[in-house]
Short mmCIF file of the C-alpha atoms (twelve columns), coordinates in Angstrom:
data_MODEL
# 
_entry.id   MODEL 
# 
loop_
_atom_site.group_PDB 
_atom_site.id 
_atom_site.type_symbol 
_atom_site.label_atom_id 
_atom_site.label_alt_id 
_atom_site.label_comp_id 
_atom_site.label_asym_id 
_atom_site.label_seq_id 
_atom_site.Cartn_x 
_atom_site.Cartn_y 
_atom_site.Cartn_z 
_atom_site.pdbx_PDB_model_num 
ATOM 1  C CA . UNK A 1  16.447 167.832 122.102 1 
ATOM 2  C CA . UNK A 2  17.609 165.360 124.403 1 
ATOM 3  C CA . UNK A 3  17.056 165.178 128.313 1 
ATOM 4  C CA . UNK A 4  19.883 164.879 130.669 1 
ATOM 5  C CA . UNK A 5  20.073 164.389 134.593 1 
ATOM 6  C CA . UNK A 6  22.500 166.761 136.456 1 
ATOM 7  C CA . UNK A 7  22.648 167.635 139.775 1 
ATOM 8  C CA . UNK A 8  23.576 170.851 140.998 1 
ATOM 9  C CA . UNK A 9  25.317 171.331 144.109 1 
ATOM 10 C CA . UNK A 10 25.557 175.107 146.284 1 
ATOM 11 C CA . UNK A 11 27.789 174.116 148.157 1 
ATOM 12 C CA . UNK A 12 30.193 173.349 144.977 1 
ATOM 13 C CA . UNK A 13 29.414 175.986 143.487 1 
ATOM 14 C CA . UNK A 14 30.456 178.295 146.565 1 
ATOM 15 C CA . UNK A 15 33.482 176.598 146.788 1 
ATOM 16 C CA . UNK A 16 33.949 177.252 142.937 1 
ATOM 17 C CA . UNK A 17 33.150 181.101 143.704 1 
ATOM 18 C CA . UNK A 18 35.708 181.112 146.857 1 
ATOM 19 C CA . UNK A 19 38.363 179.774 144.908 1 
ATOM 20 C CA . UNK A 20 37.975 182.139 141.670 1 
ATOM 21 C CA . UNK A 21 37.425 184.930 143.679 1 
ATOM 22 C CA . UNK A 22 40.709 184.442 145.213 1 
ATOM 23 C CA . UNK A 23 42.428 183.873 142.182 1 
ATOM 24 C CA . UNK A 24 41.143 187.201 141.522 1 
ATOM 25 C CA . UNK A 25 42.444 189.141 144.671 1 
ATOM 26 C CA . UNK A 26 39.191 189.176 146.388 1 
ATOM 27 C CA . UNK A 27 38.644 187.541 149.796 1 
ATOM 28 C CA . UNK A 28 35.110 186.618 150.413 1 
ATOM 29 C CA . UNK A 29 33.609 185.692 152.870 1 
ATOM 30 C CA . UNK A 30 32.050 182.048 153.659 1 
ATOM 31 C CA . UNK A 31 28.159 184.067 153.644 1 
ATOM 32 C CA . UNK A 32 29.163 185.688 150.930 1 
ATOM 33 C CA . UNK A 33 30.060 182.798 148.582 1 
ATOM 34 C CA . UNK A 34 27.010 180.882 149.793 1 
ATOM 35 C CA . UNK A 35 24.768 184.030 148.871 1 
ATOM 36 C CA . UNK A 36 26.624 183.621 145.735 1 
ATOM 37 C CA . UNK A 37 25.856 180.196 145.211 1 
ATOM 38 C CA . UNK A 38 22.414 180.198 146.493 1 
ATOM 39 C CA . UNK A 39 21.767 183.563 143.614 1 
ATOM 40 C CA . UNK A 40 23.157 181.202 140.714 1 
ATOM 41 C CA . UNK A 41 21.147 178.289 141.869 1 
ATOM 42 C CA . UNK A 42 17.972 180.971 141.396 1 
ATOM 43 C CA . UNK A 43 19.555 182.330 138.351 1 
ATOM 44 C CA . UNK A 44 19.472 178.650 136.576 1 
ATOM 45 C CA . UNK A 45 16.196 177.903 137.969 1 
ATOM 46 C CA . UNK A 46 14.376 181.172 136.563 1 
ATOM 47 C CA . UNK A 47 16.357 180.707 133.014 1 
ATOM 48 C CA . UNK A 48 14.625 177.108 132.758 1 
ATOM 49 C CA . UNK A 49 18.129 175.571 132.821 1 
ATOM 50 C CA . UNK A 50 17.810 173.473 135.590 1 
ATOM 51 C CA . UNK A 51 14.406 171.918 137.776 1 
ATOM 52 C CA . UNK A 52 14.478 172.060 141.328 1 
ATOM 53 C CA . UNK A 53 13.673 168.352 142.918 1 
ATOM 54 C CA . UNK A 54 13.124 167.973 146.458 1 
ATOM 55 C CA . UNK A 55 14.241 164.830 148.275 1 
ATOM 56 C CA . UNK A 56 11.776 163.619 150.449 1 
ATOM 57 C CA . UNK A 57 14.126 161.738 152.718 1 
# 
């Protein structure tokens, strides 16, 4: 199996959330989409899906 490089963004993946969520007749709020975000970020780390890399900068 091959490696690839992706980079995972929260704050895209909020937005994502947000935006489905109203779609669906919901109406989050902005902590709640980040909470979101920040639970699938943890979600693809403990699966092994994704590696967490800190920037040093």
């Amino acid at each position: 199996m091959r490696e690839i490089e992706v980079f995972i963004d929260t704050d895209e993946i909020a937005e994502f959330f947000f935006q489905e969520l109203l779609k669906r007749g919901y109406v989050p709020s902005e902590g709640e989409v980040e909470e979101l975000a920040d639970i699938t970020f943890d979600y693809l780390l403990e699966k092994c899906i994704i590696d967490e890399e800190v920037d040093d900068e």
